[in-house]
C-alpha positions as CSV (number, residue, x, y, z in Angstrom):
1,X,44.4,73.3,64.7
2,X,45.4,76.8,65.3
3,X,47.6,78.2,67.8
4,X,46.8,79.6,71.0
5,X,46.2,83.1,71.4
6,X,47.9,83.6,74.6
7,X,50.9,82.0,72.8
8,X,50.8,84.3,69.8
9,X,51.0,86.9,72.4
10,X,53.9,85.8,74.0
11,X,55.5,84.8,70.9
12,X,55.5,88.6,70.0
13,X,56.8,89.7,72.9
14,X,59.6,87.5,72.5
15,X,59.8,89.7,69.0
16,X,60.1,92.4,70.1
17,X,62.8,92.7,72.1
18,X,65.1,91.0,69.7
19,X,67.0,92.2,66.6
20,X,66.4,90.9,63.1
21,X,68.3,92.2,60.1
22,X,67.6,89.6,58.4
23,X,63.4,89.6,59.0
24,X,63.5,86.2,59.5
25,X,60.5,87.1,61.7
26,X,58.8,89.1,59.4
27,X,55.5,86.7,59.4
28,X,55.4,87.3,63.2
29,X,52.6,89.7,63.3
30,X,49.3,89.8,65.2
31,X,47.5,88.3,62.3
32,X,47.2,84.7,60.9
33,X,47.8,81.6,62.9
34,X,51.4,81.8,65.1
35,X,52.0,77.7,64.4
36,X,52.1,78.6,60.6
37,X,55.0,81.0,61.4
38,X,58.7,80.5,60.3
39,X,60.1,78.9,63.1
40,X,57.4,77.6,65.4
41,X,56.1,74.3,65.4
42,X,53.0,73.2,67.0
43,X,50.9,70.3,68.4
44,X,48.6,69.3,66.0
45,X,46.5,67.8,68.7
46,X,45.8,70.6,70.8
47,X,47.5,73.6,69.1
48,X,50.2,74.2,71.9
49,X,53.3,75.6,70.8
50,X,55.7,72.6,71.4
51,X,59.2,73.6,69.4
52,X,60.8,77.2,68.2
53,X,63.7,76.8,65.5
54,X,65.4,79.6,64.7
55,X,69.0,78.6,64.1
56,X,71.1,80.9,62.1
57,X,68.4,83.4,61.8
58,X,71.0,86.3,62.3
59,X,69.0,87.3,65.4
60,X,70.8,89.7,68.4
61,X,69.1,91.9,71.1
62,X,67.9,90.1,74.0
63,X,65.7,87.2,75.6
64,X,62.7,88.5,76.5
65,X,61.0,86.4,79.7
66,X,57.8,86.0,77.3
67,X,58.7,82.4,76.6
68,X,58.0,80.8,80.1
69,X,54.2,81.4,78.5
70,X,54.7,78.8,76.3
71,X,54.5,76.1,78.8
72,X,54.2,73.1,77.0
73,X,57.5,74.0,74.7
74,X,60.3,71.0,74.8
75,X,62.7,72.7,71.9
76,X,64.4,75.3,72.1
77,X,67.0,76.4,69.2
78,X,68.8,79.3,68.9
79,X,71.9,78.7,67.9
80,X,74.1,80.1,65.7
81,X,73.3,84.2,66.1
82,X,74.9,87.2,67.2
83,X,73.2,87.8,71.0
84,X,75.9,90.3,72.5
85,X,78.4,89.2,75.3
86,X,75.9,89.0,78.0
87,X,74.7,86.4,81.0
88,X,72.2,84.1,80.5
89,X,68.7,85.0,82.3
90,X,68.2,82.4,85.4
91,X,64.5,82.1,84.1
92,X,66.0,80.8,81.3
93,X,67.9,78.0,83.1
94,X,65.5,77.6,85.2
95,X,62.8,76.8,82.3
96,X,65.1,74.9,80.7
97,X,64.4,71.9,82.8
98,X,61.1,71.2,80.8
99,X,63.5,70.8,77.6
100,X,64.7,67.9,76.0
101,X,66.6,69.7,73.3
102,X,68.3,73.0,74.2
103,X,70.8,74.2,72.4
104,X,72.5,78.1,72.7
105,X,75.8,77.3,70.9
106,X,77.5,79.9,68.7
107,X,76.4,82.9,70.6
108,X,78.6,85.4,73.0
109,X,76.8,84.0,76.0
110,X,78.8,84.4,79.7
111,X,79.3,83.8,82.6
112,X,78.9,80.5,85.0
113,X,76.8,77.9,84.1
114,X,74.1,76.3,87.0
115,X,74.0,73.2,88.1
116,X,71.5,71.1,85.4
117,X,70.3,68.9,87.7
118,X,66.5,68.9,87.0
119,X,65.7,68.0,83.5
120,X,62.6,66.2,83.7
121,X,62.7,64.8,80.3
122,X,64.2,61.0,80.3
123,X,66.1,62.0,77.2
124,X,67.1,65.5,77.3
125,X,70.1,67.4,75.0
126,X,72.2,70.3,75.8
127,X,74.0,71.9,73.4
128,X,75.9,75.1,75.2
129,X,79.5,75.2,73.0
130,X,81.0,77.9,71.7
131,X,80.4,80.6,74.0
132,X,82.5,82.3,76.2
133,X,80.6,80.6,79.6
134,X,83.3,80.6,82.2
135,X,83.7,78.8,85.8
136,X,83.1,75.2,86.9
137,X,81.8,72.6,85.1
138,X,78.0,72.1,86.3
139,X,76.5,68.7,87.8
140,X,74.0,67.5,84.9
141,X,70.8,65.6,85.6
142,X,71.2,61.7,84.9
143,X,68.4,62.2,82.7
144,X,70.7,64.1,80.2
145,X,72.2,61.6,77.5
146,X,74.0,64.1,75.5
147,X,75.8,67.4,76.2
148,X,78.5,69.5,74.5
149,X,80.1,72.0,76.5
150,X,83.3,72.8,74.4
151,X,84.7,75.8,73.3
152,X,84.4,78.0,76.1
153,X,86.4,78.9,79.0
154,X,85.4,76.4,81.8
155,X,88.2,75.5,84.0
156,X,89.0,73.5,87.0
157,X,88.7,70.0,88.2
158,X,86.0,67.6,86.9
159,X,85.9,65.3,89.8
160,X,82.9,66.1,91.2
161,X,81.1,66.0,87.9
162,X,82.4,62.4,87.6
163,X,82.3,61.1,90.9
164,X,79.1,62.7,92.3
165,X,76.9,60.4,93.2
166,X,78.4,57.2,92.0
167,X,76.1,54.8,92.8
168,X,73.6,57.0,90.7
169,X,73.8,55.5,86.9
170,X,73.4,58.1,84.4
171,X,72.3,57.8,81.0
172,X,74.6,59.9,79.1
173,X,75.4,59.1,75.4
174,X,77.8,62.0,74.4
175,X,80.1,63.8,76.2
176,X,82.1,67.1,75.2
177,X,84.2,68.8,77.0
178,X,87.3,69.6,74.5
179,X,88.3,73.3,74.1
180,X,88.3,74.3,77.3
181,X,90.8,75.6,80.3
182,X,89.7,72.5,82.4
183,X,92.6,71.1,84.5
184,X,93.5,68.8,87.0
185,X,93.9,64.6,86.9
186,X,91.2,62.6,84.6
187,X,89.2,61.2,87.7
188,X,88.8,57.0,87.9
189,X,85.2,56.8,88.5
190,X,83.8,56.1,85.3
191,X,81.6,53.0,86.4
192,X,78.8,55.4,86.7
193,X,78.6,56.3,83.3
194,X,77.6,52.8,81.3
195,X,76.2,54.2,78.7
196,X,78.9,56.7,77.3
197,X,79.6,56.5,73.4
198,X,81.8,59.5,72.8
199,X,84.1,61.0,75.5
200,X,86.0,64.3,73.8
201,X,88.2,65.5,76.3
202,X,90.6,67.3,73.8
203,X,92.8,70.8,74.4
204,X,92.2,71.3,78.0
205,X,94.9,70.7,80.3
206,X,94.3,67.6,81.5
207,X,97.4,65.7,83.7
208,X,98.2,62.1,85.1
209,X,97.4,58.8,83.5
210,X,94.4,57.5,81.5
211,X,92.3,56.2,84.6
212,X,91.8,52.3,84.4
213,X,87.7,52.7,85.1
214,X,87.6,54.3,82.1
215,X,88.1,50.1,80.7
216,X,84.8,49.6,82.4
217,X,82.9,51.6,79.1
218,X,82.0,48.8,77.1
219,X,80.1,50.5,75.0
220,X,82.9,53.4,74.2
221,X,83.0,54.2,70.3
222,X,84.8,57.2,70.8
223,X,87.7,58.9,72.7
224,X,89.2,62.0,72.2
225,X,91.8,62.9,74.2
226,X,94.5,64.7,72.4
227,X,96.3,68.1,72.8
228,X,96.9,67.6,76.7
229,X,99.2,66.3,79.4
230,X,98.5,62.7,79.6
231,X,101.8,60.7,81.0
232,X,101.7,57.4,81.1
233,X,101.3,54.0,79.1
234,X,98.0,53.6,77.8
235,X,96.5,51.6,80.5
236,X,95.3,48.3,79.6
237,X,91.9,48.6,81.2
238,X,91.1,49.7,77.5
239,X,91.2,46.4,75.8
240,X,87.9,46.4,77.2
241,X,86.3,49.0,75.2
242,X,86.1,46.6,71.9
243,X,83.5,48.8,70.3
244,X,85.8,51.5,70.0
245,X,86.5,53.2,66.6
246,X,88.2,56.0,67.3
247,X,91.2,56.8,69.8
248,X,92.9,60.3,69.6
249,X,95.8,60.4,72.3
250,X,98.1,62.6,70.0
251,X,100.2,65.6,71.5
252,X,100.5,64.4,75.0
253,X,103.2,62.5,77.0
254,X,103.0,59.3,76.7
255,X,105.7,56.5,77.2
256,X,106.5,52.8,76.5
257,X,105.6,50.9,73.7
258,X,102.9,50.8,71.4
259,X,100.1,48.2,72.8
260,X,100.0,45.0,71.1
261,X,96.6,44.6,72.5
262,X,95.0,47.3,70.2
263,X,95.7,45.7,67.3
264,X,94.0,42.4,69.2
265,X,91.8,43.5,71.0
266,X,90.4,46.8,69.2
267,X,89.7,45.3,65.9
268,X,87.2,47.8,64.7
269,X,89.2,50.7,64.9
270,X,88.9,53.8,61.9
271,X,91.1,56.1,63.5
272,X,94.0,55.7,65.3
273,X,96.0,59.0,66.6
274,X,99.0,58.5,68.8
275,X,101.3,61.2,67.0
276,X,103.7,63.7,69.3
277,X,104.4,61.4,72.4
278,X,107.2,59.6,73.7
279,X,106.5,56.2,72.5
280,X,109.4,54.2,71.4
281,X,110.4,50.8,70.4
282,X,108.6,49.0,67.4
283,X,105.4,49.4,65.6
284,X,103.6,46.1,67.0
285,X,102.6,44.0,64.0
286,X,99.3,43.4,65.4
287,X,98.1,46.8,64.4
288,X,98.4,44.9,61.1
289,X,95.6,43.4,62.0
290,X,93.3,47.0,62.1
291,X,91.2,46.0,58.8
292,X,89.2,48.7,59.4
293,X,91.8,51.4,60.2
294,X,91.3,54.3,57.4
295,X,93.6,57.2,59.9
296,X,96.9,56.3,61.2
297,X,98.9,58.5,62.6
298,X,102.6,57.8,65.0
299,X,104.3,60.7,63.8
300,X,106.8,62.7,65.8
301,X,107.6,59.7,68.4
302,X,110.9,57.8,68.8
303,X,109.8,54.4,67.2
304,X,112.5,52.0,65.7
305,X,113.2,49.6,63.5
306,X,111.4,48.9,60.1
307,X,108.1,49.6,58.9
308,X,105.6,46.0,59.3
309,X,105.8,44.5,55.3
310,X,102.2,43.1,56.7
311,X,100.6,46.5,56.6
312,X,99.3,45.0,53.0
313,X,96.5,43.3,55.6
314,X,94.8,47.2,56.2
315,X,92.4,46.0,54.0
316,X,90.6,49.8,54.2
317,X,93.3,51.2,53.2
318,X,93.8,48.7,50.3
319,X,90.1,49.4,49.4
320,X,89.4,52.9,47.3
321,X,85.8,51.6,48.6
322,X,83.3,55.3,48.9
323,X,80.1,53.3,49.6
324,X,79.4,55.1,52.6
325,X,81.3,58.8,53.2
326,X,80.4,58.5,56.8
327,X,81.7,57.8,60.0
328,X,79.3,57.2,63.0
329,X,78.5,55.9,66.2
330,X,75.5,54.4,67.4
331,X,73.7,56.0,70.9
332,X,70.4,54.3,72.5
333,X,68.5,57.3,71.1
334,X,70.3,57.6,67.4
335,X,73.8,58.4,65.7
336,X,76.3,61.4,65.7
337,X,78.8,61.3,63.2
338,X,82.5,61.8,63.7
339,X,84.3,65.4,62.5
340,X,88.1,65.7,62.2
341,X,90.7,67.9,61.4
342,X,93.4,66.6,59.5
343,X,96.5,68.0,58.2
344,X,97.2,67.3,54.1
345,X,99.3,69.1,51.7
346,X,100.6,71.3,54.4
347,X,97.3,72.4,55.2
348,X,94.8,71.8,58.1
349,X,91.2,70.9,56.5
350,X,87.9,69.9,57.9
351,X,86.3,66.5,57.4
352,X,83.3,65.6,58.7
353,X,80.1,64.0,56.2
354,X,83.8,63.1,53.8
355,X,85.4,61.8,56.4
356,X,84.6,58.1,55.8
357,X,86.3,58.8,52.2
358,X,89.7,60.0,54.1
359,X,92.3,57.5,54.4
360,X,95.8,58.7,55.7
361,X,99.3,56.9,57.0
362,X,101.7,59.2,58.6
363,X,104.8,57.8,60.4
364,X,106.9,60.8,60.4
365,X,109.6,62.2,62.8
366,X,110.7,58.9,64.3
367,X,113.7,56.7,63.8
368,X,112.4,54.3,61.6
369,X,115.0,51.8,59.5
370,X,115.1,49.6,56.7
371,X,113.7,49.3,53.5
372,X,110.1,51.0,52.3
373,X,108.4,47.6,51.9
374,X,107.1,46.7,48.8
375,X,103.7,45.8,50.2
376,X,102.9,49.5,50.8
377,X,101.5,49.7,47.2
378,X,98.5,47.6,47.6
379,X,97.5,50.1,50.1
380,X,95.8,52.0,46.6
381,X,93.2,53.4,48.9
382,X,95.6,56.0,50.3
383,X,95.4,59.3,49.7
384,X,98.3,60.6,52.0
385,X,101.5,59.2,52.7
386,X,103.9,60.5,55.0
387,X,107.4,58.4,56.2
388,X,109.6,61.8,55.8
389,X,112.3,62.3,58.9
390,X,113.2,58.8,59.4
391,X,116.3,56.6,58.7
392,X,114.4,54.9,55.7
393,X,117.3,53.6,52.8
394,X,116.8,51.7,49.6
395,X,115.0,52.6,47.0
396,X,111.2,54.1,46.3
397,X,108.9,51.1,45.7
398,X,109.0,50.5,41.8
399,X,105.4,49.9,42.4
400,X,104.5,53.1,44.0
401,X,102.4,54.2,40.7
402,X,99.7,51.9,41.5
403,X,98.8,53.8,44.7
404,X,96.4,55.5,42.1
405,X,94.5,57.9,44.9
406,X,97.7,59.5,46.5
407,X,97.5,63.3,46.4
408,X,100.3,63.5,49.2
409,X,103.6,61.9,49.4
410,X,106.2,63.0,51.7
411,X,109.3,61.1,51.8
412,X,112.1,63.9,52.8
413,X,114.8,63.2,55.5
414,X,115.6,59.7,55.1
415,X,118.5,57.8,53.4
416,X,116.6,56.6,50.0
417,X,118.7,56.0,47.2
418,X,117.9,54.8,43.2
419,X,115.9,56.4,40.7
420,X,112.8,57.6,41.2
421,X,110.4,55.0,39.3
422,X,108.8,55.6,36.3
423,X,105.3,54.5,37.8
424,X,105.5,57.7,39.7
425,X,104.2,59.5,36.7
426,X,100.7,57.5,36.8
427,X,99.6,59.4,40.3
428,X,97.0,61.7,38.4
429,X,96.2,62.9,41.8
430,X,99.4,64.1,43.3
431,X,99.8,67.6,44.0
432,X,102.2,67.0,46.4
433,X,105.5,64.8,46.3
434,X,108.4,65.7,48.2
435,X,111.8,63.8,47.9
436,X,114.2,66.4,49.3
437,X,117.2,65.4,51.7
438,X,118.1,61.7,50.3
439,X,120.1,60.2,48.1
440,X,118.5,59.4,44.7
441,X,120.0,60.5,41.9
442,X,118.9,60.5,38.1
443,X,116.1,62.5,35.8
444,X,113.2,63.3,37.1
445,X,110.1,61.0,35.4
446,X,107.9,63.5,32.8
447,X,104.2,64.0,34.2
448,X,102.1,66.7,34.2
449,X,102.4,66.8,37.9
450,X,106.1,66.4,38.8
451,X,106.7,69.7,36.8
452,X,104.8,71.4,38.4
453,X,105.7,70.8,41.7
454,X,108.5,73.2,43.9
455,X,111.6,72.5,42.9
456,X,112.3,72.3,47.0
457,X,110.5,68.6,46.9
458,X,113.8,67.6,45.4
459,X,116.9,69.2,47.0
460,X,119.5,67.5,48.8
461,X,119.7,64.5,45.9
462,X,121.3,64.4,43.0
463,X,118.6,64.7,40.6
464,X,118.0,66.8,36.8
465,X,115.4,67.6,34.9
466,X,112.0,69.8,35.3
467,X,111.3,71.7,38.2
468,X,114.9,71.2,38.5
469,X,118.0,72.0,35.8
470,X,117.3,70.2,32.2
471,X,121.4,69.1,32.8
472,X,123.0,66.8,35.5
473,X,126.1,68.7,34.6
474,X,124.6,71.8,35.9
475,X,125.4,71.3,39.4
476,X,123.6,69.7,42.6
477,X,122.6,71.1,45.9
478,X,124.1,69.4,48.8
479,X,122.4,68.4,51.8
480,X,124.0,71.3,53.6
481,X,122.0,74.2,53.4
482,X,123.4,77.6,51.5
483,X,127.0,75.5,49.7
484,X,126.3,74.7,45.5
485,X,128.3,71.6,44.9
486,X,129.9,72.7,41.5
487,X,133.6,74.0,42.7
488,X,132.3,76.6,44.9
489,X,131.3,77.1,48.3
490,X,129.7,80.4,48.1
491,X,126.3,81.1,50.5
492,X,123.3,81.1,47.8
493,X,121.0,83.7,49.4
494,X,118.3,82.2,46.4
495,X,118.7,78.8,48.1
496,X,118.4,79.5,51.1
497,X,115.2,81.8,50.5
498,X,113.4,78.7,48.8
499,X,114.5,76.0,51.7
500,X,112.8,78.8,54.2
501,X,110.2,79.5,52.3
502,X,109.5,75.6,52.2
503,X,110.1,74.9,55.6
504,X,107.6,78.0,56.6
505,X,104.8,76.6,54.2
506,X,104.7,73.0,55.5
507,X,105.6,73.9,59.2
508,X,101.9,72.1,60.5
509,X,103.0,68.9,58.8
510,X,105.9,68.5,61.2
511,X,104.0,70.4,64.3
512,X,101.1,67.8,64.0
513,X,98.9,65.8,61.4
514,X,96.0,64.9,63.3
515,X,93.8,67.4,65.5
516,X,90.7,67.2,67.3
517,X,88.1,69.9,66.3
518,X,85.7,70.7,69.0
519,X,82.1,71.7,67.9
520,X,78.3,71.7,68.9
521,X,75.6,69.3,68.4
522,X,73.4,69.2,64.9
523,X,70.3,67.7,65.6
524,X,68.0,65.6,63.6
525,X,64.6,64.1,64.7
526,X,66.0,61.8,67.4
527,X,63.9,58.4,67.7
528,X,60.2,59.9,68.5
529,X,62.2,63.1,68.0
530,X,65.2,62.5,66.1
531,X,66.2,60.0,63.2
532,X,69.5,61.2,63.8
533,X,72.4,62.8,66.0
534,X,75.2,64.7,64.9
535,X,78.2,65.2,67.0
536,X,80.9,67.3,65.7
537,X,83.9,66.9,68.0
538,X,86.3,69.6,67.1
539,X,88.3,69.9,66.7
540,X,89.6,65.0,67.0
């Protein structure tokens, strides 16, 4: 079947008011048939062009009204180019209700965004991140069951997208708002919205407490709500939501204890991000019962007391199991997969289709006490291990060398004394191992790569040997920054040059280990469309 004349036409006048650098369009010329054309797929029942592609194609210049010709098109993707800062056309909205997949992300679009309130396909996607759209955010049609709307420059309240209407269900899957300006209390009228899978909510400016409604999503798998100014407890409406796998509440204000309940309740957790509050008292031994848990992250809070010895039961984390590299949710229509920045070895990296291989334990900056248990060695999935800035005394696990994945250990800032152990020298993958600010004293084990780590990772102890002086009688740095302990008390410019330098190079470890990354949609044929869904939420 050929394509429609009319069509071609149309198709070329889309052409030719558009830029192309790259000739991706280079086909599209008035001869041969338009549905064999890069980009363009049509019906193979009556020739109609039904889909136009063209993703990273490079394209700029502008939208040419041409398209509304091609009246029985339901895709529409052109994502990912360099169109100049300019407005979207309203016939482009307007035609946009005959879509079920329209995505314009990674562009330089602006300006407000309409109300989307007649999409007549039952299963339509809108993909609009990454622009610089400004304004409210718009009322969607309840036939929409997945839109991303994050990083751009939307602001205000989101009550009335919420609330309105709330005896009218909607079928939304996926919902992304993170990356925004939007402000204003998190509204409690979720009872409208059964069907919600992923909520990412992170880096607006969101205020007041986690609504209680928000317990009535049952079928919640993900929720993002980091890098705002949530106060609070985490309400306990969310023991409901026992499908979820992923909370992100890190960098926000919230109080009180840790929830037994998740640990109970929320058994099929992966990730678990409650870093940079203000909770305090214990970890809750029931997280010990998270087998699943892969991320988990309470840095920079005020919790006490000693670590759980029955963190051997995070069976993931005891598993160096890479069956399957992914982590995903399941929608009515197909699967997105989860995407999260993570901090490691001082710098902030991107895991998304690796993310299922990730599996981190930061308890950093709090006020923990006691001994490291022993039991934290048959977590040998572990790649990153963080307890530094806490009250920790004893010595390093004997056993530690077992942990045969860790790249990143960082035990500074506590009261640890001893030896380092031997079995430290089997971590083939470490490339980063600092020790700095305790109290253990003796020769540094011989491994390819403790020497060649920064002599900074082990300051403030009394240790000898390579990175550090071959002789125990050549003197020891002191805890106190700048003073030599070897009968002076001279300032060592040198010294304090390296502990700056340090600091400066792992500054985003203490800031924050576990971000959200905010993102558009990549799509895959969805059910009669897609096989699959891809969410990437940006950065948790």
């Amino acid at each position: 079947m050929t394509c429609i004349q009319s069509e071609r036409q149309a198709l070329l006048s889309f052409k030719q008011d558009l830029k192309d650098p790259s000739d991706r369009l280079a086909a599209w010329t008035n001869n041969g048939d338009c549905c064999k054309w890069e980009g363009i797929f049509c019906s193979s029942v009556n020739g109609h062009v039904m889909e136009l592609h063209l993703r990273s194609s490079k394209l700029g210049g502008k939208l040419n009204p041409s398209l509304l010709e091609l009246n029985h098109l339901s895709y529409l993707d052109i994502s990912d180019n360099d169109f100049p800062e300019t407005q979207i056309p309203t016939w482009l909205w307007n035609f946009s209700s005959n879509l079920y997949y329209l995505n314009i992300s990674y562009n330089h679009f602006q300006g407000q965004i309409p109300d989307l309130v007649t999409m007549i396909h039952p299963s339509a996607v809108i993909d609009l991140s990454s622009n610089n759209f400004n304004g409210p955010l718009p009322l969607i049609s309840s036939n929409v069951i997945a839109i991303d709307l994050s990083m751009n420059f939307l602001s205000g309240s989101i009550s009335h997208f919420v609330c309105h209407k709330v005896n009218e269900p909607m079928k939304l899957g996926i919902l992304n708002l993170g990356h925004n300006l939007l402000s204003g209390e998190i509204p409690d009228c979720w009872e409208k919205w059964p069907r919600l899978v992923g909520i990412k909510f992170c880096e607006n400016n969101f205020s007041g407490k986690i609504p209680s409604s928000i317990g009535s999503l049952t079928s919640l798998q993900s929720l993002h709500m980091g890098k705002n100014s949530v106060v609070g407890e985490i309400s306990s409406s969310l023991k409901n939501c026992n499908e979820l796998l992923t909370v992100d509440f890190g960098l926000n204000q919230l109080y009180g204890a840790i929830p037994q309940w998740i640990g109970e309740s929320l058994s099929k957790l992966t990730i678990l991000s409650l870093h940079t509050n203000r909770f305090n008292r214990t970890i809750p031994k029931e997280l010990c019962g998270l087998l699943s848990l892969q991320i988990l992250d309470l840095s920079h809070n005020s919790l006490s007391s000693g670590i759980p010895s029955c963190i051997s039961n995070l069976s993931a984390m005891a598993s160096r199991d890479i069956s399957d590299n992914k982590i995903f949710y399941k929608t009515s229509k197909g699967s997105f997969f989860e995407d999260i920045l993570l901090v490691m070895k001082g710098r902030v990296v991107d895991y998304s289709t690796t993310l299922k291989l990730v599996k981190t334990m930061d308890l950093s900056d709090n006020s923990l006490s006691g001994e490291i248990p022993e039991e934290v060695t048959s977590l040998v999935g572990l790649q990153s291990l963080n307890f530094s800035h806490n009250l920790l005394v004893g010595s390093i696990p004997d056993n530690i060398g077992a942990m045969r994945s860790l790249e990143c250990v960082d035990l500074s800032t506590n009261e640890l004394s001893g030896e380092i152990p031997p079995s430290v020298s089997h971590l083939s993958f470490l490339s980063l191992l600092n020790l700095s600010y305790n109290k253990i004293a003796g020769k540094i084990p011989t491994s390819t790569q403790l020497q060649s780590l920064s002599a900074s990772n082990f300051l403030g102890n009394e240790l000898f040997g390579p990175p550090l002086s071959e002789s125990p009688k050549g003197g020891r740095f002191s805890s106190s920054v700048g003073k030599q302990v070897h009968d002076q008390h001279e300032v060592d410019w040198l010294f304090i040059s390296i502990v700056l330098g340090f600091c400066l190079g792992f500054l985003g470890v203490f800031v924050s280990s576990l971000f959200c990354k905010s993102g558009g949609f990549e799509y895959y044929q969805y059910v009669e469309y897609y096989q699959y869904l891809k969410l990437y939420i940006k950065k948790f």
